[in-house]
C-alpha positions in Angstrom: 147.6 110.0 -170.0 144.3 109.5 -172.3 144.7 106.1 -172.2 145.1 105.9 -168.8 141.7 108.3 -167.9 139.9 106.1 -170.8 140.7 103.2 -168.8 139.7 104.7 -165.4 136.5 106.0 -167.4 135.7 102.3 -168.5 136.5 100.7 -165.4 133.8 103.1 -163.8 131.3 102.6 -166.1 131.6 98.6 -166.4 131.5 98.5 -162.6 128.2 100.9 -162.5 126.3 98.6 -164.5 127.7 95.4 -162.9 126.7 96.7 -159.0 123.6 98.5 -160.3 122.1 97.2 -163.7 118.7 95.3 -163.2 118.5 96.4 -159.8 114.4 96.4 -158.4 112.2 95.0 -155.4 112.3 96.4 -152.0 114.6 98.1 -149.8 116.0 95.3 -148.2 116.3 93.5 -150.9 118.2 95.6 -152.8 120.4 96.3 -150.0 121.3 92.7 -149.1 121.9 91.5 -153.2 123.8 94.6 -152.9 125.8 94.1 -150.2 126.0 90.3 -150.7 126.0 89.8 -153.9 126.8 92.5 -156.7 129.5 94.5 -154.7 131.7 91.2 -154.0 131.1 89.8 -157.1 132.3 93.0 -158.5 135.2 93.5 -156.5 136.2 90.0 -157.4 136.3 90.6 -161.3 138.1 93.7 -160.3 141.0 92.7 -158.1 141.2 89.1 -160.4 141.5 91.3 -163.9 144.2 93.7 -162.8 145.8 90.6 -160.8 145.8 88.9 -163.9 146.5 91.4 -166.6 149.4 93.2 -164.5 150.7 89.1 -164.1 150.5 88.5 -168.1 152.6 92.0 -169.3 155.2 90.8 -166.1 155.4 87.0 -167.6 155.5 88.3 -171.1 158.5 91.0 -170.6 160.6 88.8 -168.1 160.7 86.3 -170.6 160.5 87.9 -174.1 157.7 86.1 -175.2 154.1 87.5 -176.4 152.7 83.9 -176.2 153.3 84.1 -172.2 150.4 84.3 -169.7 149.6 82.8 -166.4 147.1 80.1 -168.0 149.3 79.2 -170.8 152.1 79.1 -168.7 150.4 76.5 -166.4 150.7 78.9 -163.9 146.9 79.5 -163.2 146.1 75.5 -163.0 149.0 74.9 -161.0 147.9 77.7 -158.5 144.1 75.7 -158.5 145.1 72.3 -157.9 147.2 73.8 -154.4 143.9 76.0 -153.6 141.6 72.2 -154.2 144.2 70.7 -152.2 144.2 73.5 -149.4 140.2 73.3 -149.5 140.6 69.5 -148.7 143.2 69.8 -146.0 142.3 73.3 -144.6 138.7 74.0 -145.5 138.3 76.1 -142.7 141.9 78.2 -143.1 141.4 81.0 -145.5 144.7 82.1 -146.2 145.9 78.3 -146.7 144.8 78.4 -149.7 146.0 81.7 -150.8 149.6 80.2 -149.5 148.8 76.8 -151.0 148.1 78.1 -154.7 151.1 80.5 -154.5 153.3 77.2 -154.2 151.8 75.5 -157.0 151.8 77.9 -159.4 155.6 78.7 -158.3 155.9 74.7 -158.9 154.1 74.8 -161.9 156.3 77.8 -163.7 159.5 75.9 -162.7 158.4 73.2 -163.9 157.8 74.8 -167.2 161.2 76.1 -167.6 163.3 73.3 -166.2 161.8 71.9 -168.7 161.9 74.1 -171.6 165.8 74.5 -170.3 166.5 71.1 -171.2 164.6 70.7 -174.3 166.3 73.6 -175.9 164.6 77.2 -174.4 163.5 78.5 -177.7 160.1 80.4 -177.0 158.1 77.8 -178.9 159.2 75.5 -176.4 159.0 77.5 -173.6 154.9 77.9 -174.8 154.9 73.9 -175.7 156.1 73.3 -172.6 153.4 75.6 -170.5 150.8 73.8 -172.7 152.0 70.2 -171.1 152.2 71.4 -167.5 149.2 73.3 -167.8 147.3 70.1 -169.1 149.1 68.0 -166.7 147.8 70.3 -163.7 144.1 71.4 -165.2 143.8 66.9 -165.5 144.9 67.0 -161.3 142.0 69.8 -160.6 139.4 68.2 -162.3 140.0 64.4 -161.0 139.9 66.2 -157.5 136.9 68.3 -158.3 135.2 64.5 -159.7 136.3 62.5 -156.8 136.0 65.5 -154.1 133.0 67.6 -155.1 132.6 69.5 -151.6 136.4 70.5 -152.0 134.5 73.9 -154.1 131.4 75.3 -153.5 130.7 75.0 -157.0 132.5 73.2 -159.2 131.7 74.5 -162.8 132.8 78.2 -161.4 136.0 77.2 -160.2 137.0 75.0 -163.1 135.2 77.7 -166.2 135.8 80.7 -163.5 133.3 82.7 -162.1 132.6 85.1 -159.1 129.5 83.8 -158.3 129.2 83.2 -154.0 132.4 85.1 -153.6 132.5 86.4 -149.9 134.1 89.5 -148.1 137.0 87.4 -146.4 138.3 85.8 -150.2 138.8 89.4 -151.0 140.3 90.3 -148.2 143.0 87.9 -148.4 143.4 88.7 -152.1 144.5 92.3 -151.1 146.8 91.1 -149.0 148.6 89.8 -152.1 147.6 91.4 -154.8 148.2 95.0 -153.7 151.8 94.4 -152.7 152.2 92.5 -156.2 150.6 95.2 -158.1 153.3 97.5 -156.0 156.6 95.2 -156.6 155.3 95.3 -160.2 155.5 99.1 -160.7 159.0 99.0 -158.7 160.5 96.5 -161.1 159.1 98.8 -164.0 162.8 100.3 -164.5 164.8 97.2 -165.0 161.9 95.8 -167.4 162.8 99.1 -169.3 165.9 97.4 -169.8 164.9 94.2 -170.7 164.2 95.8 -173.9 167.5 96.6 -174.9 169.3 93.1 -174.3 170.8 90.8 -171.3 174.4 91.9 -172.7 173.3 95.8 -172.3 170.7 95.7 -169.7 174.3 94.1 -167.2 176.5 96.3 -169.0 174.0 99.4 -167.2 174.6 97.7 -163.7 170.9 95.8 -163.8 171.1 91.8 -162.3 169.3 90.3 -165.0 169.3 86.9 -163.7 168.1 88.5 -160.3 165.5 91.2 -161.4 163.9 88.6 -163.8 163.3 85.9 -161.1 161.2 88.5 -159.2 159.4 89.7 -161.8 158.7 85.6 -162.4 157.6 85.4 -158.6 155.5 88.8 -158.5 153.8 87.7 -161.8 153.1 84.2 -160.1 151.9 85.9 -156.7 149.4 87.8 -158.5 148.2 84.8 -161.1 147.7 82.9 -157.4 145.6 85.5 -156.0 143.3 85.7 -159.0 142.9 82.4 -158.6 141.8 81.7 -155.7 139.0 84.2 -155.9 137.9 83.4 -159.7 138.8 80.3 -160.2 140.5 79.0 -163.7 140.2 82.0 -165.9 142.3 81.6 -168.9 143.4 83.6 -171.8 142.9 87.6 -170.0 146.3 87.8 -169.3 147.5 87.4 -172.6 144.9 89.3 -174.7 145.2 92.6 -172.8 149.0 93.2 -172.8 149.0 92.2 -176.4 146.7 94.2 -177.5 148.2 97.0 -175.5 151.4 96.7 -177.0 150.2 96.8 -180.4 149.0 100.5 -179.5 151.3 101.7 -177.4 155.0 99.6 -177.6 157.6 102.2 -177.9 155.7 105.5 -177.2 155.3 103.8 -172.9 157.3 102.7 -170.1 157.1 99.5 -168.6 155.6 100.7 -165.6 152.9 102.6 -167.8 152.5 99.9 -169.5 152.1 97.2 -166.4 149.7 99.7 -165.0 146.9 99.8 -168.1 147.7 95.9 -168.2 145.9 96.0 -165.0 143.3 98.6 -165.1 142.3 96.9 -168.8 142.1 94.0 -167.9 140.3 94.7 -164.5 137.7 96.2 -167.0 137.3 93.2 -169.6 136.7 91.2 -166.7 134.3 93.4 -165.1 132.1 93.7 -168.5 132.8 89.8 -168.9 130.9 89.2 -165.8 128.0 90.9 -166.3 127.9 90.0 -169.9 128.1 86.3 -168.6 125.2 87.5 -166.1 122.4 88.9 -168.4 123.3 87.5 -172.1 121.0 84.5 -171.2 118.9 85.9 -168.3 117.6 84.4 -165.6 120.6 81.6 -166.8 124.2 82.3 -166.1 127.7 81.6 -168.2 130.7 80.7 -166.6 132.9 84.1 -167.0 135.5 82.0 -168.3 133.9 80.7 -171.2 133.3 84.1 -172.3 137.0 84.8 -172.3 137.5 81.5 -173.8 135.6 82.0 -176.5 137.1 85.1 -177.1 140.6 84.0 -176.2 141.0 81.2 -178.5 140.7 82.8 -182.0 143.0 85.6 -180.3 145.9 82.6 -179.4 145.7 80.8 -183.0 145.0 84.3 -184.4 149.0 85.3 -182.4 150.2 82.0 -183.8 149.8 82.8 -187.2 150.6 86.0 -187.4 154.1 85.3 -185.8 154.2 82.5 -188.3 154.9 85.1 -191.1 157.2 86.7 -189.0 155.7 90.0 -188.7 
């Protein structure tokens, strides 16, 4: 429970100085960067970190590996080259590309482990194999971004993620899938419990393995989509929160306790992300995933060693 209210408590405070910091000039001013510009933006890093955190812990239990996450996976570059693609072919049809990037980054994790199935299914291949897609994919969005700049408003935020320009109806239609995610998420919480124990036992207590993991696969996917499509390519958030979650609280939670400070942490890194990437260099701005990047990195290799000793 304290780590649940410390969440909600950070959460709160990150988004107070997000929506408010820095704010001065008159009325109207304020009201329109207000109601244009800060409270969307905010809302954005919001729905995309607890769409993305929630979507790492899911990835990372259905298939028993800590190195899982929705950009590792290929999952996340996947999703953007469909939402590119829908922006070219629909640009005036929101949902298109909400629809669109679900499809590729379902594509993209099939992909992934028809691939790993045949090369062995080990989890270092199952991460190899993310790494390839996820190149293959990430090389598709930027040749379409190069040869078809007015396919994004703006290129470097979609590619580095960022909020930046984010309208009301992109968050509209990232509710539509992120809060029924976020909901199958908490239902599948049960059979994730037994996930733990083995396939063999988790059966043996009357769970469909093979079925309840595939829709933990597809609500982790539907949520990676929807983060997406109003962030852009933000890599790396969705597997440092769950890990580092895990390493203070494996055992002593549930999965659905755990799936739902996956979310709320990770809707506050990307929260304080943002407005770091907004006033660290003032009146300049960083891409929000760079930040994460930056951070993310060191935390991947820092993983890959560590599980290298076998500890």
């Amino acid at each position: 429970m304290s780590a649940l209210l410390f969440g909600i408590a950070l959460t709160l405070l990150f988004t107070w100085f997000s929506v408010f910091f820095g704010l001065h000039g008159a009325a109207g001013d304020v009201r329109r960067i207000l109601c244009y510009v800060r409270v969307p933006r905010t809302l954005g890093a919001l729905f995309s970190g607890t769409a993305l955190g929630a979507s790492g812990y899911l990835m990372q239990e259905a298939l028993h590996n800590t190195l899982a996450s929705p950009s590792v996976m290929g999952v996340n570059a996947g999703a953007g080259l469909f939402a590119l693609l829908a922006a070219l072919l629909f640009p005036a049809v929101t949902a298109a590309r909400f629809v669109l990037a679900f499809l590729g980054a379902l594509l993209s994790i099939l992909l992934v482990l028809l691939i790993a199935r045949r090369a062995g299914y080990s989890r270092s291949v199952i991460v190899l194999s993310g790494v390839a897609v996820s190149a293959l994919m990430g090389a598709a969005v930027n040749g379409l971004v190069t040869f078809f700049p007015h396919a994004v408003a703006d290129r470097q935020a979609f590619t580095l993620g960022g909020f930046a320009g984010l309208q009301y109806d992109g968050l509209f239609f990232s509710a539509v899938f992120i809060l029924p995610g976020l909901l199958a998420g908490a239902l599948l919480g049960g059979g994730i419990d037994l996930f733990a124990l083995g396939d063999e036992v988790a059966q043996g207590l009357g769970l469909s393995v093979a079925r309840h993991r595939l829709l933990t696969m597809v609500t982790a996917t539907v949520l990676a989509a929807a983060a997406v499509c109003i962030g852009g390519l933000i890599g790396f958030l969705g597997l440092i929160v769950p890990n580092v979650l895990r390493r203070f609280f494996a055992g002593r939670m549930s999965a659905r306790q755990m799936f739902t400070l996956s979310g709320l942490y990770g809707s506050a890194l990307l929260i304080a992300a943002d407005f770091l990437a907004r006033r660290l260099f003032y009146p300049y701005e960083l891409p929000v995933g760079l930040l994460l990047s930056l951070l993310g990195a060191p935390f991947f290799i820092w993983m890959l060693m560590h599980r290298k000793r076998g500890i």
